[in-house]
C-alpha positions in Angstrom: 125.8 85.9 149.7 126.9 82.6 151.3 129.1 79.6 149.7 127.1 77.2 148.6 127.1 73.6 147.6 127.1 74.0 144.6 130.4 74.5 142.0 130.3 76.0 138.0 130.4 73.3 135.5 133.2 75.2 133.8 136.2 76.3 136.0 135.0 74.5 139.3 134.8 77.4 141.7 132.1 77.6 144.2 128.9 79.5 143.2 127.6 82.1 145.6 124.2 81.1 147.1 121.8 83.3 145.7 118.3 83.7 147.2 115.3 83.0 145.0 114.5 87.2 146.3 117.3 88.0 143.3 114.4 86.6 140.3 110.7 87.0 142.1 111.7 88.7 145.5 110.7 86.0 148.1 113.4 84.9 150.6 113.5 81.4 150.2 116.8 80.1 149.0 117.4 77.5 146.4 118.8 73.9 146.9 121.7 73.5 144.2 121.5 69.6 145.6 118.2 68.7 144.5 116.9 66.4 141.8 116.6 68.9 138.5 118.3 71.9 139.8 120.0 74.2 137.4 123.2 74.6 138.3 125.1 78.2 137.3 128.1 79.2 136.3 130.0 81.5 138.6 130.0 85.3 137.9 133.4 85.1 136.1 132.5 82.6 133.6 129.0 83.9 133.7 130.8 87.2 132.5 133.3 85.8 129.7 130.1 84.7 127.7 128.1 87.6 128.8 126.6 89.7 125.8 125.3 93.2 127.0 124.0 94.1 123.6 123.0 92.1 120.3 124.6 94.3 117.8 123.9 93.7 113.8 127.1 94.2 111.7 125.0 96.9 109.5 121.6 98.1 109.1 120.6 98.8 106.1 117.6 101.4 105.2 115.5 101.9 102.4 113.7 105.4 101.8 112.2 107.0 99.2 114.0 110.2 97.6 110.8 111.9 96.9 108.8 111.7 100.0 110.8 110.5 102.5 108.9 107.3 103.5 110.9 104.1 104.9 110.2 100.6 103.8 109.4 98.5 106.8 108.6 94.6 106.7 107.1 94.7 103.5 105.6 98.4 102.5 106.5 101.3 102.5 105.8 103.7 105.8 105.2 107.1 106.5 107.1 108.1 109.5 107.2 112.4 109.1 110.6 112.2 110.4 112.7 116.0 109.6 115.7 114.1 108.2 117.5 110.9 107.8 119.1 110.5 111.2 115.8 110.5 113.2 115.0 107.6 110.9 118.5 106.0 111.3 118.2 106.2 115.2 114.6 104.6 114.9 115.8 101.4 113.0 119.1 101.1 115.5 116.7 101.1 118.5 114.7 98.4 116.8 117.3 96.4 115.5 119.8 96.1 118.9 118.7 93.7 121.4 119.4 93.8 125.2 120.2 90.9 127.3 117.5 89.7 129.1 119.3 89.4 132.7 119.8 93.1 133.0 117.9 95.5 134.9 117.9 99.3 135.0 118.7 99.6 131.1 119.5 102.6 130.1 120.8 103.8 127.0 122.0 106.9 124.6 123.1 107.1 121.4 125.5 110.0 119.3 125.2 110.1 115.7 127.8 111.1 113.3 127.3 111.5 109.7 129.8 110.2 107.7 128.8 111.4 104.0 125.1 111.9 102.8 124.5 108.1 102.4 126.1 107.0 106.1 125.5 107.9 109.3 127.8 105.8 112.5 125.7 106.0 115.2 127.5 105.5 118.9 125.4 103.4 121.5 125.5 103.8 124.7 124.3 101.3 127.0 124.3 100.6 131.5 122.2 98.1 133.1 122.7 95.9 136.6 123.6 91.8 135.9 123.7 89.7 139.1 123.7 93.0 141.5 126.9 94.3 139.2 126.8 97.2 137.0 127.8 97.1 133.5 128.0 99.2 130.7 128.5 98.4 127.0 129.6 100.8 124.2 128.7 99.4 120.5 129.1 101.3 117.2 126.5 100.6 114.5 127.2 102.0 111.1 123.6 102.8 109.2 123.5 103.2 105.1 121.0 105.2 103.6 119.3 103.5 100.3 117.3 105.8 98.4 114.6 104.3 96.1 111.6 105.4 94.7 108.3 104.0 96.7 105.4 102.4 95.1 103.4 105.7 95.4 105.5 108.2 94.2 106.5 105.9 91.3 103.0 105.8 90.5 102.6 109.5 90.6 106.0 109.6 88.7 104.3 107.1 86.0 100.8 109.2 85.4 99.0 106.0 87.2 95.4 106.6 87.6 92.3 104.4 88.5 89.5 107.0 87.7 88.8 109.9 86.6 86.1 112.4 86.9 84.6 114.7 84.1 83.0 118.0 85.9 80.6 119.2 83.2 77.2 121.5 83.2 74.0 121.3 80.9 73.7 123.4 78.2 76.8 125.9 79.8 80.2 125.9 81.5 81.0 124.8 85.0 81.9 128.1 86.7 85.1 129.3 87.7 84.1 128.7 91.4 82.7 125.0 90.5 86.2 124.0 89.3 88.1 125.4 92.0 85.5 123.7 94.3 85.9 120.2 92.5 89.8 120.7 92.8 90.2 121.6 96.4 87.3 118.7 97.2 90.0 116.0 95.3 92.6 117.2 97.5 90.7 117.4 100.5 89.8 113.8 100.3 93.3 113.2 99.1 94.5 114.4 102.3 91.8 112.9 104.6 92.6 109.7 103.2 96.7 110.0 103.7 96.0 110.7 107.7 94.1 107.2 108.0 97.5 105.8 106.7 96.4 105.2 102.8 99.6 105.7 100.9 97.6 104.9 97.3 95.4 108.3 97.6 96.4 111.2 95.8 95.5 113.4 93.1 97.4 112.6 89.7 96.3 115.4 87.7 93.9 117.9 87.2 93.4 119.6 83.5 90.4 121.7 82.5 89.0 121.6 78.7 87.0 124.4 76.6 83.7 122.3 78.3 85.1 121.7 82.2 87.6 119.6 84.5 88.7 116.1 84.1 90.8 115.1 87.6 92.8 111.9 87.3 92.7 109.6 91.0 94.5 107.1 91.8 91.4 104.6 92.9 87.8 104.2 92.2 86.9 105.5 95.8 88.4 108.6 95.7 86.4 109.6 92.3 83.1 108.7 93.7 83.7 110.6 96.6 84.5 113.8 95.1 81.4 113.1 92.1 79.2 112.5 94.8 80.2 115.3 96.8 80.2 117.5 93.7 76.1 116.5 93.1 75.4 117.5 97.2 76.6 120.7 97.1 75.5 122.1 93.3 73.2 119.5 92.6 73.5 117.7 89.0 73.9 113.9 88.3 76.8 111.8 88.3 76.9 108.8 86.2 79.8 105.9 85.9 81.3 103.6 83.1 84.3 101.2 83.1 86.8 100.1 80.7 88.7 97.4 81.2 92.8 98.1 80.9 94.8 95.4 81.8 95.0 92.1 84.3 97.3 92.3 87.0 99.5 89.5 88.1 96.9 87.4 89.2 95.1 87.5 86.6 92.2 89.3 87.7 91.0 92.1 84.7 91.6 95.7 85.9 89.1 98.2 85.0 89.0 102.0 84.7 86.1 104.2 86.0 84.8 107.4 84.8 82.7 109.2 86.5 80.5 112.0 84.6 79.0 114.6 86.9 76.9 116.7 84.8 76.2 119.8 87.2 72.3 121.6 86.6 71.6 124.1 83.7 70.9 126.9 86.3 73.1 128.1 89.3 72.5 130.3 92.3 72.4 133.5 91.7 70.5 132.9 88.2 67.5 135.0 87.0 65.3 132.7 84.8 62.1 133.6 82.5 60.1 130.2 82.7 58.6 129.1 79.2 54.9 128.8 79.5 54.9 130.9 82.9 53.3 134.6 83.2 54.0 134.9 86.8 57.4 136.3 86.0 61.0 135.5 86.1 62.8 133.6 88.7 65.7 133.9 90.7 67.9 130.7 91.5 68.3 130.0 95.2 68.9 125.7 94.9 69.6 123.5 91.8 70.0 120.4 93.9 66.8 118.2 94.0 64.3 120.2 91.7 64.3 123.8 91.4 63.8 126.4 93.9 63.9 129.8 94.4 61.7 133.0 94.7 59.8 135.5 92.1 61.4 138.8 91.5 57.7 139.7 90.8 56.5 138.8 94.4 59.0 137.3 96.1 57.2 134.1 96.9 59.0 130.6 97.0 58.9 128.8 93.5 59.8 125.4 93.4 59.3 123.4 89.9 57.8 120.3 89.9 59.0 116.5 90.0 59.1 116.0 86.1 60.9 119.3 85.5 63.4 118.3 88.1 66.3 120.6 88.2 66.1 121.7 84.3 62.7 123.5 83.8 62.6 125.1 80.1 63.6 128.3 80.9 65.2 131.2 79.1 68.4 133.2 81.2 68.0 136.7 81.6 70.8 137.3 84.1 72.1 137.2 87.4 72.8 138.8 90.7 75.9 140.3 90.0 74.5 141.8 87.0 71.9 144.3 89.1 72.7 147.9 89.0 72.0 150.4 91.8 68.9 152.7 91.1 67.1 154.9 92.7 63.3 154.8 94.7 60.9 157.6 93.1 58.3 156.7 95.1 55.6 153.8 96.6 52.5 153.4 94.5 51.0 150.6 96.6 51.5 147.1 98.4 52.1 145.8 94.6 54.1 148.3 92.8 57.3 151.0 93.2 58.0 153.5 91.0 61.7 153.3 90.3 64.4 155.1 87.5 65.0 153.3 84.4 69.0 152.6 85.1 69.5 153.3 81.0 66.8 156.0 80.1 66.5 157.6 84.0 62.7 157.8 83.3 60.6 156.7 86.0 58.7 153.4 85.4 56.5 151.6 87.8 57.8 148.3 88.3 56.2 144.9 91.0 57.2 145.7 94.6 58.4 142.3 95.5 58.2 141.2 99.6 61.7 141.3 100.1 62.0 145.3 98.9 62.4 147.6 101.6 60.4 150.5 102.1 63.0 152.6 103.6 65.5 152.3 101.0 66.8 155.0 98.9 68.1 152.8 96.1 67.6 149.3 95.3 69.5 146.7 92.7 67.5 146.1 89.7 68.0 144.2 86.3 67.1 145.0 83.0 66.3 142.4 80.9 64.0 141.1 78.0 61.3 140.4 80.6 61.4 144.0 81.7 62.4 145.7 84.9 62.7 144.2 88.5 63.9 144.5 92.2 66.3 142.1 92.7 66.9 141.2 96.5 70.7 142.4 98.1 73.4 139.5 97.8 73.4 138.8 101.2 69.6 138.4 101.6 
């Protein structure tokens, strides 16, 4: 650089000529003479003032003992960090500013606990000012505030918005339908936490002598898991709110329950239809109307529009209540003999189209309607 014209304000020194190819790289150089120019201080008194680093005094972070999230701006954030000194080295690199004259930042920092509720965390910092390297070394002290977030004080506090009642007709929800309505609540649950909603989860789950009740924390989450409890056993779900309180505004808060009442029958079922001599019939759908196949033929049955999913019907049994017995012989297209499983005579029984001729032994169940195949488990 060349002397120029031009002298600092402050000690009166002459200020090296700098080329405008120092800001925006062109060649051209400046004219410290002319109308309007900004004149600059010289590189020592540029220095004196010179702040590498803006560096608060103490940073101060609020997280939640439970689950670990950090309160940010004005809610509380999930950040998955492993332990509190990722989250104190986050908030130092968001609250220290660099000046904006140097290039080539670079920066490190070493933490160093000082008891379970401070951390000191040692900065680091090089950079180029005016074609000079500098380097700055700054020591910000972190405090850890644990609270209790909005959440998990809710979940703390029983809070719930909904809650859904699993319930059958005229029986109890299986073992398998309340395990599926609880892991559907927490699948939601969980679906809902990765999009970032902090007010989803599951606040409890209790069953009764008649079915589940699962307590949510919003009106969304219950209609999803009613409606998803309706598409996969079929049923109804119905709704009804009570109003509990205003909140701050003013506005009334209400309550919803949702009342899924799942069908009479279930897969698996073997049903004697009232006013039907075409014989018994085993479950394959309850969602929609009816549906499954004769153990007499093994043709599709399907019960009509008005009968929905609840034809009068009386139970005689299911799957899992067939018992192995053994094939005497084939009478005809329409009819097998086959051992009694209790008496071990041989009875002639309807040769359903799913039995097969090759078999040995087949699965058959006993009931008040008689004797019949019943197809494998896995047909």
């Amino acid at each position: 650089m060349s002397e120029s014209r031009a002298f600092c304000p402050r000690c009166g020194d002459p200020v090296p000529e700098r080329s405008a190819s120092d800001a925006d790289g062109e060649t051209d150089a400046a004219d410290p003479l002319r109308p309007g120019a900004e004149v600059e201080l010289c590189d020592a008194c540029y220095f004196d003032d010179f702040d590498f680093v803006d560096v608060p005094d103490r940073i101060d972070v609020r997280v939640c003992a439970t689950c670990g999230a950090v309160y940010r701006g004005n809610r509380w954030v999930d950040v998955g960090a492993q332990d509190y000194t990722d989250v104190a080295i986050e908030e130092v690199s968001e609250a220290l500013a660099v000046h904006v004259d140097v290039d080539d930042v670079a920066w490190q920092v070493e933490p160093e606990q000082i008891d379970p509720n401070t951390i000191r965390m040692h900065c680091y910092f090089t950079g180029v000012v005016r074609g000079t390297p500098v380097e700055e070394q700054v020591t910000v002290p972190v405090r850890i505030a644990r609270q209790t977030c909005t959440r998990c004080g809710r979940i703390a506090g029983d809070y719930y918005a909904s809650i859904v009642q699993i319930r059958a007709e005229d029986r109890t929800p299986t073992n398998e339908e309340i395990e599926r309505a609880k892991a559907i609540a927490n699948q939601i649950v969980a679906d809902m936490e990765e999009t970032g909603d902090r007010n989803a989860f599951v606040t409890e789950t209790s069953e009764t002598d008649d079915g589940l009740n699962i307590k949510v924390s919003t009106n969304k989450i219950g209609k999803k898991i009613s409606n998803k409890m309706v598409e996969e056993f079929g049923g109804t779900v119905n709704d009804a709110e009570t109003l509990v309180t205003e909140d701050s505004d003013g506005n009334e808060v209400y309550r919803v329950t949702f009342a899924v009442r799942l069908p009479p029958y279930r897969p698996g079922e073997v049903i004697d239809l009232d006013e039907d001599d075409e014989g018994p019939v085993i479950v394959r759908s309850a969602r929609g109307n009816l549906k499954g196949i004769r153990a007499t033929t093994g043709e599709r049955y399907e019960a009509s529009y008005e009968e929905g999913n609840s034809p009068d019907a009386r139970r005689l049994g299911d799957l899992e209540n067939a018992v192995e017995t053994t094939v005497v012989t084939i009478e005809d297209e329409n009819a097998v003999q086959v051992l009694d499983p209790e008496t071990y005579q041989a009875k002639t029984v309807a040769r359903p189209n799913y039995f097969d001729a090759d078999a040995e032994t087949v699965p058959v169940l006993k009931s008040r309607a008689g004797l019949h195949i019943l197809p494998d488990d896995d047909e």
